[in-house]
DONUVO-350286 format. One line per field, with one value per residue (C-alpha): residue number from 0; residue in one letter; x, y, z. Coordinates in steps of 0.05 Angstrom, whole numbers, padded with zeros to 5 digits. Each point is the difference from the previous one (the first is absolute). Layout:
<rs>
k	NUM|...
r	a|...
xx	X|...
yy	Y|...
zz	Z|...
</rs>
This chain:
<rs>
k	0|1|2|3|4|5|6|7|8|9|10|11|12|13|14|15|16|17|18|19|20|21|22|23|24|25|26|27|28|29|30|31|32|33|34|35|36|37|38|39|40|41|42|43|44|45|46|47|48|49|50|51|52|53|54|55|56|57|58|59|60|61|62|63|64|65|66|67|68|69|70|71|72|73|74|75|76|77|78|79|80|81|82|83|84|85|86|87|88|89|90|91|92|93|94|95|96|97|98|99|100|101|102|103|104|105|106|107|108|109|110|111|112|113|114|115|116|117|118|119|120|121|122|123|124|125|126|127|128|129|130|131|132|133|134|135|136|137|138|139|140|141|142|143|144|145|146|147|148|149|150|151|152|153|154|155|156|157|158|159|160|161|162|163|164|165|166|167|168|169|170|171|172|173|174|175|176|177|178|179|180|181|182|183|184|185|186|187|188|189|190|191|192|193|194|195|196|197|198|199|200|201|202|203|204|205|206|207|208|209|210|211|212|213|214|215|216|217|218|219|220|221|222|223|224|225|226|227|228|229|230|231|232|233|234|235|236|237|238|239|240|241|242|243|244|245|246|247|248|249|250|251|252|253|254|255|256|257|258|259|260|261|262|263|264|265|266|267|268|269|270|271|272|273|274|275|276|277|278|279|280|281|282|283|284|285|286|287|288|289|290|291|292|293|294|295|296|297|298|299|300|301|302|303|304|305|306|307|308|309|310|311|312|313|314|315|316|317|318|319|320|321|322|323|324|325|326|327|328|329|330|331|332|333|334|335|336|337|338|339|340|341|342|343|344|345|346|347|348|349|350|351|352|353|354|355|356|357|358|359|360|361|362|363|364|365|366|367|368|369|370|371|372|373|374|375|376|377|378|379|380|381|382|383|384|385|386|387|388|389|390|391|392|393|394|395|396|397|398|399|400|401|402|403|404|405|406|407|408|409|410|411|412|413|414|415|416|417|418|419|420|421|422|423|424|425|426|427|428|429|430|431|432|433|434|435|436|437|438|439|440|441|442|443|444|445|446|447|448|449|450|451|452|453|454|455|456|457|458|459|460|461|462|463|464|465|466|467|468|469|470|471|472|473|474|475|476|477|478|479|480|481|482|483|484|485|486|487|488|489|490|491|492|493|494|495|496|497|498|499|500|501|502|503|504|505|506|507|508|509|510|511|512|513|514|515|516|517|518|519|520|521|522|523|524|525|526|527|528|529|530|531|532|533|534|535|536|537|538|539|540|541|542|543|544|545|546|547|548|549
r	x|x|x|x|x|x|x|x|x|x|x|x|x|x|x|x|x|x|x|x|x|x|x|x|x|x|x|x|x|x|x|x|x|x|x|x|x|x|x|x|x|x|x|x|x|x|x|x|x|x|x|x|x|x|x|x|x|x|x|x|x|x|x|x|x|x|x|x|x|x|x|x|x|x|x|x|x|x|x|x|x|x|x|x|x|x|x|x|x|x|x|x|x|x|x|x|x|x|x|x|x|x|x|x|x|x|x|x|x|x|x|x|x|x|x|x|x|x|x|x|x|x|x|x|x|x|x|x|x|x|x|x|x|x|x|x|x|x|x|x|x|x|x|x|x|x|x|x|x|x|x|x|x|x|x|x|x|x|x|x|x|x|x|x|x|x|x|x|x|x|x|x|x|x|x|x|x|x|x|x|x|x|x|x|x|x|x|x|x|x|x|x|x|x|x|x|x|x|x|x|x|x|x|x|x|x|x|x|x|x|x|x|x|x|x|x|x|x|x|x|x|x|x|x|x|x|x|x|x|x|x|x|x|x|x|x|x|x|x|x|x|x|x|x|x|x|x|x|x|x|x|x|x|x|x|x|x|x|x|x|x|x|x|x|x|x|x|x|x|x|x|x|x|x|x|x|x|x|x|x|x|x|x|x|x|x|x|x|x|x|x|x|x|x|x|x|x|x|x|x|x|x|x|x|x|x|x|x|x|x|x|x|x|x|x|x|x|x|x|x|x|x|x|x|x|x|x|x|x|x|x|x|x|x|x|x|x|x|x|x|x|x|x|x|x|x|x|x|x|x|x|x|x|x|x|x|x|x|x|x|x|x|x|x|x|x|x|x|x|x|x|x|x|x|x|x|x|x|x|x|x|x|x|x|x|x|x|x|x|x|x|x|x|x|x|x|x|x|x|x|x|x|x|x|x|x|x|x|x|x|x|x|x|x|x|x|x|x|x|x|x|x|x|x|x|x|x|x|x|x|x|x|x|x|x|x|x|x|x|x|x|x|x|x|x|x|x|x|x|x|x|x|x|x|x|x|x|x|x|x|x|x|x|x|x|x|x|x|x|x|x|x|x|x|x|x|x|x|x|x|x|x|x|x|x|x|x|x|x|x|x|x|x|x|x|x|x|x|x|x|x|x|x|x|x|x|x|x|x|x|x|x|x|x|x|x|x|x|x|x|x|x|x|x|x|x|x|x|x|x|x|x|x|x|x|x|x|x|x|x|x|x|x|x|x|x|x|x|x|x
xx	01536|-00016|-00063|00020|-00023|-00008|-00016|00048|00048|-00052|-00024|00075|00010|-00060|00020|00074|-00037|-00037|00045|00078|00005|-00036|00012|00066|00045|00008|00067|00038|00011|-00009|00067|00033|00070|00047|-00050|-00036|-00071|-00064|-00061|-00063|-00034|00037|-00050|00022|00004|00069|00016|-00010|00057|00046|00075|-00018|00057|-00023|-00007|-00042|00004|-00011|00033|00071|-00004|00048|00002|-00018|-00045|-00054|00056|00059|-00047|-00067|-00023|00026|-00002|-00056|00064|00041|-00002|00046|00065|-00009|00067|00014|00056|00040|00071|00020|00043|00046|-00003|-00036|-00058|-00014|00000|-00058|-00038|-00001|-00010|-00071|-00015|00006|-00045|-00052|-00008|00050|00034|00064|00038|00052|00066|00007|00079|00027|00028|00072|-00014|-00031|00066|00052|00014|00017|-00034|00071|00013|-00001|-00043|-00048|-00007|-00077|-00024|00011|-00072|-00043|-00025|-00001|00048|00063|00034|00088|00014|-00025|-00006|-00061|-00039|00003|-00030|-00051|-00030|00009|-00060|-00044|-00024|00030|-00037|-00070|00013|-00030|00058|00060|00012|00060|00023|00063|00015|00079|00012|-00037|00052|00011|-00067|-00003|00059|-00023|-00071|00040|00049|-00052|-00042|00055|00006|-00067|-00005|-00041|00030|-00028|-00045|-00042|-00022|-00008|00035|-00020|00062|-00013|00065|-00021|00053|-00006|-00057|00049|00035|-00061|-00052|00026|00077|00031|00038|00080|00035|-00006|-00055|00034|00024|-00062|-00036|00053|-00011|-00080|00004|00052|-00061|-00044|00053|00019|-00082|-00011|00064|-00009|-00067|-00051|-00049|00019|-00019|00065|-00033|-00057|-00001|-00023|-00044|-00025|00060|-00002|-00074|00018|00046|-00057|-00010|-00066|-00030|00027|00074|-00012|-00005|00049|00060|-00002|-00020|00055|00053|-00026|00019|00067|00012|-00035|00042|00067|-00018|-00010|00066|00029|-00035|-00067|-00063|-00067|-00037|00033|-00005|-00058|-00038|00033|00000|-00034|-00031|-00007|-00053|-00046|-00068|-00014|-00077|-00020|-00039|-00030|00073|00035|-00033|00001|00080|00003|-00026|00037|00056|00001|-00022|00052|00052|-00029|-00001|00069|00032|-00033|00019|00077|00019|-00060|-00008|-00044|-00073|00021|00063|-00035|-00048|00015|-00003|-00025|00019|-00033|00019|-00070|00040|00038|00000|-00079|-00009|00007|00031|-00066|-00059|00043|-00065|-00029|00062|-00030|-00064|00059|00043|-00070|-00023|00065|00004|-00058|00022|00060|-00054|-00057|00076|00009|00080|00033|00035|-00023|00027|-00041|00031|-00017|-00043|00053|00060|00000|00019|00042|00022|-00072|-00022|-00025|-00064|00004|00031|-00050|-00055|00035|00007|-00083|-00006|00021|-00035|-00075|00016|00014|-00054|-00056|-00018|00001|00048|00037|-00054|00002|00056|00015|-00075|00015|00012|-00052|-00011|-00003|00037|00049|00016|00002|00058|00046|-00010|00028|00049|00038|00001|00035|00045|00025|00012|00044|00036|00023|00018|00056|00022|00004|00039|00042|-00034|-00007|00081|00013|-00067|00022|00064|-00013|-00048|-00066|-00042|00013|-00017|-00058|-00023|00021|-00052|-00051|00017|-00005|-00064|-00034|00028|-00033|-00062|-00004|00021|-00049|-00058|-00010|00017|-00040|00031|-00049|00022|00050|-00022|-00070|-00039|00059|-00009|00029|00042|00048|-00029|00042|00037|-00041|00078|00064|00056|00071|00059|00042|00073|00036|-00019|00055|00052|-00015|00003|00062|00027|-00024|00038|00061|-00003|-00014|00070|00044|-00031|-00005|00054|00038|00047|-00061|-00035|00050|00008|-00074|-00003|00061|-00034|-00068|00055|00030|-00079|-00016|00066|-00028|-00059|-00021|-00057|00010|-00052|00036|00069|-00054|-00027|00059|00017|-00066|00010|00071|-00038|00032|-00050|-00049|00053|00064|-00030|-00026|00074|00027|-00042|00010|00066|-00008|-00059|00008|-00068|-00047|-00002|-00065
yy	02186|00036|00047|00075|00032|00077|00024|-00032|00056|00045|-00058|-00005|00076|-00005|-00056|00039|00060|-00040|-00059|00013|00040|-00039|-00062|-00020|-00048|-00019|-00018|-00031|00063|00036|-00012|-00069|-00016|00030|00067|-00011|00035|-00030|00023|-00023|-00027|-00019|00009|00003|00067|-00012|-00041|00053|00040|-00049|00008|00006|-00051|-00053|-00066|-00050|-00048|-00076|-00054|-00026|00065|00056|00037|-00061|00045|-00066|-00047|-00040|-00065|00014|-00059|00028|-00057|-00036|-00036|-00005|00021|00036|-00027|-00011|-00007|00006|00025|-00050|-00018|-00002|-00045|-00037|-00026|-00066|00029|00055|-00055|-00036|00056|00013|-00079|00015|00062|-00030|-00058|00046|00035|00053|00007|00045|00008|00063|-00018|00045|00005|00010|00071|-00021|-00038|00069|00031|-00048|-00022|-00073|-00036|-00002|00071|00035|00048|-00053|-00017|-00012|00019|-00060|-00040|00053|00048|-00055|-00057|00002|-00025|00002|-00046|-00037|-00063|00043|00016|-00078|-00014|00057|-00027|-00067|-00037|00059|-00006|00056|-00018|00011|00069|00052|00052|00000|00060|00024|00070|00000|00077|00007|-00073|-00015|-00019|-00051|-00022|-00006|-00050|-00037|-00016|-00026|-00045|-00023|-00012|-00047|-00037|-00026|-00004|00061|00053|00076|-00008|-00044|00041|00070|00049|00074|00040|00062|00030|00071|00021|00081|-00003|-00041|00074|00023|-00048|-00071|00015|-00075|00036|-00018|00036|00083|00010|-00001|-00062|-00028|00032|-00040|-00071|00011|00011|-00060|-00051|00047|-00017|-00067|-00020|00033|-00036|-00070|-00021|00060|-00046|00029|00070|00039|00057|00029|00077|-00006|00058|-00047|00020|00067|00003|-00038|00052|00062|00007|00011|-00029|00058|-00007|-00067|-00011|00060|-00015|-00078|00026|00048|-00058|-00048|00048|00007|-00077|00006|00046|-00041|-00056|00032|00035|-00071|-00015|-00031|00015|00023|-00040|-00057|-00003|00054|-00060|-00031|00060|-00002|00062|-00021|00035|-00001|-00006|00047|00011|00059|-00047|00037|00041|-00066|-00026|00073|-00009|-00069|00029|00063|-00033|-00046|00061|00053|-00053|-00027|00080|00014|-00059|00012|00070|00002|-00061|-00017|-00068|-00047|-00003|-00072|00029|00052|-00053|00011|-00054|00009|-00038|00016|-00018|00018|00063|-00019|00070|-00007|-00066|00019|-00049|00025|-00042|-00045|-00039|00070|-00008|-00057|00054|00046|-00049|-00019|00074|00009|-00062|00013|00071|-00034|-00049|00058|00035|-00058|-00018|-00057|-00026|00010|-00021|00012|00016|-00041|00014|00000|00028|00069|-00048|-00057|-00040|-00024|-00074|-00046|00007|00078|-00021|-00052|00051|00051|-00050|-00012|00071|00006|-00066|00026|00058|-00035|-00059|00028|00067|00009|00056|-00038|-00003|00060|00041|00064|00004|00072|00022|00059|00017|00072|-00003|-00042|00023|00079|-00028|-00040|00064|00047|-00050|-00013|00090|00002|-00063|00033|00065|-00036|-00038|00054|00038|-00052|00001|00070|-00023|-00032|-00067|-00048|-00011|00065|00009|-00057|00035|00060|-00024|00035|-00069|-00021|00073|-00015|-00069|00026|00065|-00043|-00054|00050|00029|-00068|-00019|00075|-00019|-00064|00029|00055|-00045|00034|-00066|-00055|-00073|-00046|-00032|00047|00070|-00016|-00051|-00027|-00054|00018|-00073|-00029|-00055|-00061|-00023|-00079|-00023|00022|-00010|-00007|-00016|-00051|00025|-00062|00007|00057|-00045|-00058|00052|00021|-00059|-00024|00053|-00018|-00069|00025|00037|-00055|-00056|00040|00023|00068|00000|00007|00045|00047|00002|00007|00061|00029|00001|00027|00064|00003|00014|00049|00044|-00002|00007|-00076|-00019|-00034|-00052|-00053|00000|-00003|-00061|-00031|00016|-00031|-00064|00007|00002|00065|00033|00063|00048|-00031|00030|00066|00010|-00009|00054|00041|00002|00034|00033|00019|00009|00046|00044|00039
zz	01895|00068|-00002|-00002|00057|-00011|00064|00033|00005|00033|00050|00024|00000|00045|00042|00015|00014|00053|00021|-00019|00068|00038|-00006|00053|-00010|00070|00040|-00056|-00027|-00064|-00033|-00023|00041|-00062|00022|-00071|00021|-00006|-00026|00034|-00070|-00065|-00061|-00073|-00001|00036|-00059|-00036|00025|00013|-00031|-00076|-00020|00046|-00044|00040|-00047|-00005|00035|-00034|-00039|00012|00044|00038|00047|00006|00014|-00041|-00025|-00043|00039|00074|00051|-00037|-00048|00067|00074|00019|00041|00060|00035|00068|00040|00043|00022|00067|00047|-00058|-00056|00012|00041|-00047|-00059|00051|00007|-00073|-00019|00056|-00050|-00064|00027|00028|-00067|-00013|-00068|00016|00057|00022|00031|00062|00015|00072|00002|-00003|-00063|-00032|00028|-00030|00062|00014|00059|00037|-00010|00077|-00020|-00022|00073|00025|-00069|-00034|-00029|00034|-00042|-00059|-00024|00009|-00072|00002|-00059|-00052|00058|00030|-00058|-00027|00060|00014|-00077|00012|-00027|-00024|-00063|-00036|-00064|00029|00043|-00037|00037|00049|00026|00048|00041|-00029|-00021|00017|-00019|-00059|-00047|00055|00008|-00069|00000|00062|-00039|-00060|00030|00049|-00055|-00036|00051|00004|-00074|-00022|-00050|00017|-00062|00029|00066|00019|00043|00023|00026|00042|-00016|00009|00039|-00008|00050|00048|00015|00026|00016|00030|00009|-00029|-00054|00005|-00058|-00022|-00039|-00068|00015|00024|-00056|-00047|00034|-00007|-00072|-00009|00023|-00056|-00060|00031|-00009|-00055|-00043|00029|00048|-00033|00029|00074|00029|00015|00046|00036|00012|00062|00035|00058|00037|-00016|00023|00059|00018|-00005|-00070|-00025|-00057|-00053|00029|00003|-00073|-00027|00045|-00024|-00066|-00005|00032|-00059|-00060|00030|-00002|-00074|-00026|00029|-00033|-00070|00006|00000|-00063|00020|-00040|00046|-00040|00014|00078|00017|00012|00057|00039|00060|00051|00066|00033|00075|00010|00048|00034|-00035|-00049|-00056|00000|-00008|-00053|-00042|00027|-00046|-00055|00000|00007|-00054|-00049|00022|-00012|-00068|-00018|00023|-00039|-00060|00001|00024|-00034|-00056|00023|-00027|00031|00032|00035|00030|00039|00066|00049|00072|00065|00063|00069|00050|00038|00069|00031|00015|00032|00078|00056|00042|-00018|-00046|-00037|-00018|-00056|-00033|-00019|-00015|-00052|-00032|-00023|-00014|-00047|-00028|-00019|-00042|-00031|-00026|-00025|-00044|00027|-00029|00069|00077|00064|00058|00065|00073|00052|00057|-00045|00043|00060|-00026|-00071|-00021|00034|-00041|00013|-00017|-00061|-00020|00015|-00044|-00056|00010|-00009|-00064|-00022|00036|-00046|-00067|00013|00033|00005|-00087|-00004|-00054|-00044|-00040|-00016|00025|00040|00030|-00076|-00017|00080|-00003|00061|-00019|-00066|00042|00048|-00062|-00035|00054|00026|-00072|-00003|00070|-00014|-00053|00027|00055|-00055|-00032|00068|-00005|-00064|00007|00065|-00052|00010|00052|00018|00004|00048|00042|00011|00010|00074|-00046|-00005|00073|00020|-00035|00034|00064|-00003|-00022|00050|00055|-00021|00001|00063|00034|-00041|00039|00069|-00009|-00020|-00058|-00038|00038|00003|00038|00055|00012|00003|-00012|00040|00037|00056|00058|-00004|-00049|-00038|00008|-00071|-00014|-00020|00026|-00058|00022|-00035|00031|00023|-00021|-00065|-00002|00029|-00055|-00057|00026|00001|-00072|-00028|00043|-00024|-00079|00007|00032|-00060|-00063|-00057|00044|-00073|-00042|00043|00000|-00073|-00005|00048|-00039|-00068|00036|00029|-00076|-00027|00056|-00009|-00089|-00026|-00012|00026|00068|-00011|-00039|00058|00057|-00026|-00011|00074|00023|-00037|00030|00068|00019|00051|-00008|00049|-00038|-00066|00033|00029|-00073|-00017|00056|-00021|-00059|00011|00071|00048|00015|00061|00004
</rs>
């Protein structure tokens, strides 16, 4: 038991007296980037007065505070799964083979933007897009190969963009599956499928938002009825703090956008308790570090609190589940190798916040789609971090710093005063339509960008200590033209050789679920194993569900 120390109190009273104003905190300013302020010493006494219902807790306990395992990454590392798909289907299955044998036990499926926009490869508008902001994946043809002899069995977590399309992604991972002999119980896949932050953050959404909001939950019910194994969405805030939010908005909007998937998919008869589990927050790591890691930990209480109180779920449902993706908006194209120091605090901030998942961006991503060697590097990142520097060894190690436990304290209050801001908006559709949450990433998008511009935020290398020269990028990544041209014509050959008759009824019955209320899951996978294409389906549903036009 510690040692009382009774004059403690009058030595600090003392010290303040003498030191509190003194003491500077020099040009990184005295407030964290969400404009949290800092005190210049944390003692116990801030303890003290922290929020009276603040339950720090143990580890696996609720409120999960401490993290979602009593044994944290001592029972199992986290996973460590990398983001990659570029070019076409058989070079992004390459690059993740080279992954996999270097050590990494997930990989993310990055799809080309007229993928994520239901758009097939052939499609005009799909003109010098196709394969280069991630894979470009048409039919079931593309995703048989882009798997092709990767041992499903042994990765820990696949992982893919999809938000607008996930029903279809969902298909395409089955039928893929099949044909190389695995059944979805035997592997593991991560959907993003958050596509409410679409409207205001990344922009692939293709349907209104009620209709969006309907095909998100169908991959919730779909998962939870047959493959339970699987995990049917993230809530993702990356994107929204990639778009200006701070780390408050950050975790309310996506929060707020999570409860409104929730509470679809109990009105069609699912039980909490029975897929609070699977669900999935996708968060950044952003530089701030001791803010990040109070960020983790405030987020996984404030959600544990709010599911146990608006739905009484059992303490196991309410375990929230954190993936982390090291920020993009930080890592500068000047000085590109001053990233890698950038992606590691930044990883290491996800690690001391006890996350289940992280991805850890590339050096040169600010310039061009990572190079292998950025890639590799990032990958060693991660691995430096879980094999070498003993983070891992105890969980929750930051647990008890005054500072620390100060900053989850004050975040979880001001998280859930912006929560309930947009309930009282009348909850996160009704915000999303009405322009108030982009308003709100666009203020505080504009503010950092003066910050930065003013100097008053310093990034090194860029505003700070810059050279007066560009430093040349080590590996120039390019992605070859023709590979649009044979994509093209893959999918113009899969149309003259396969079944038009069955397509066709296929597509029909996936327009007859649409214009119900069936879930559109089971017709979509019958189209896929039909061979009908990602933009064939998307037009059935445009049909009845028309598009949206922001």
């Amino acid at each position: 038991m510690p040692v009382t120390d009774p004059g403690f109190g009058s030595r600090l009273a003392a010290w303040e007296a003498t030191h509190r104003s003194t003491i500077g905190v020099g040009e990184a300013g005295d407030r964290t980037l969400s404009d949290l302020e800092i005190a210049s010493l944390y003692t116990r006494a801030d303890r003290d007065l922290a929020t009276p219902d603040a339950d720090v807790g143990l580890p696996g306990e609720f409120p999960f505070t401490r993290g979602t395992t009593a044994a944290g990454y001592r029972d199992h590392l986290w996973v460590m799964g990398q983001y990659s798909g570029y070019g076409s289907p058989k070079e992004t299955n390459a690059r993740i083979k080279r992954l996999i044998a270097e050590g990494q036990k997930g990989f993310s499926i990055a799809l080309d933007l007229p993928t994520q926009l239901g758009l097939d490869s052939d499609d005009p508008r799909a003109e010098g897009e196709v394969g280069k902001v991630g894979v470009p994946i048409d039919a079931l043809q593309d995703m048989v190969e882009l798997l092709d002899g990767i041992p499903l069995e042994h990765v820990r977590q696949i992982r893919t963009t999809a938000n607008a399309i996930a029903p279809i992604a969902l298909a395409l991972f089955v039928a893929a599956a099949e044909v190389h002999g695995y059944r979805p119980d035997q592997f593991k896949v991560m959907f993003q499928n958050d596509v409410l932050k679409e409207y205001v953050a990344r922009g692939t959404y293709i349907f209104p938002p009620e209709k969006g909001r309907r095909f998100s939950v169908d991959v919730i019910e779909y998962c939870a009825e047959h493959i339970p194994t699987w995990e049917p969405i993230e809530f993702c805030g990356y994107h929204l703090r990639d778009s200006g939010a701070n780390a408050i908005q950050e975790i309310a909007i996506a929060s707020a956008n999570g409860i409104a998937y929730i509470d679809d998919a109990l009105a069609r008869g699912l039980d909490i308790d029975e897929f609070g589990e699977s669900l999935y927050m996708f968060l950044s790591a952003h530089l701030d570090l001791f803010e990040e890691v109070a960020k983790f930990r405030a987020a996984r209480r404030f959600w544990a609190r709010l599911l146990k109180s608006r739905y009484g779920a059992h303490d196991d449902a309410c375990r929230l589940n954190i993936f982390v993706y090291t920020l993009g908006s930080p890592q500068t194209a000047q000085e590109p190798l001053n990233n890698i120091v950038r992606i590691a605090y930044q990883a290491m901030a996800a690690v001391l916040g006890g996350v289940q998942t992280i991805a850890t961006s590339a050096y040169d991503e600010a310039v061009q789609l990572p190079s292998d060697e950025a890639a590799r590097i990032s990958l060693r990142t991660q691995q430096i971090l879980a094999y070498e520097t003993g983070v891992p060894r105890s969980v929750d190690p930051l647990g008890g710093s005054y500072l620390v436990e100060d900053l989850t304290d004050r975040l979880e209050v001001a998280v859930q005063a912006e929560f309930d801001r947009i309930q009282d908006l009348g909850g996160a559709v009704a915000a999303l339509e009405s322009g108030w949450i982009a308003a709100q990433l666009e203020d505080e998008a504009y503010a950092v960008q003066r910050a930065i511009e003013d100097g008053d935020r310093v990034v090194v290398g860029v505003n700070r200590f810059a050279q007066t020269e560009d430093a040349p990028l080590r590996h120039r990544m390019r992605t070859d033209p023709s590979l649009e041209r044979t994509q093209v014509e893959r999918l113009r050959t899969l149309r003259a050789e396969r079944d038009a008759g069955a397509v066709d009824a296929a597509l029909g019955r996936v327009g007859t679920a649409a214009a119900g209320t069936a879930n559109t899951v089971p017709s979509i996978l019958e189209a896929v194993r039909a061979h009908a294409t990602v933009g064939e389906i998307c037009t059935a549903l445009k049909a009845e569900w028309g598009v949206h036009r922001a």
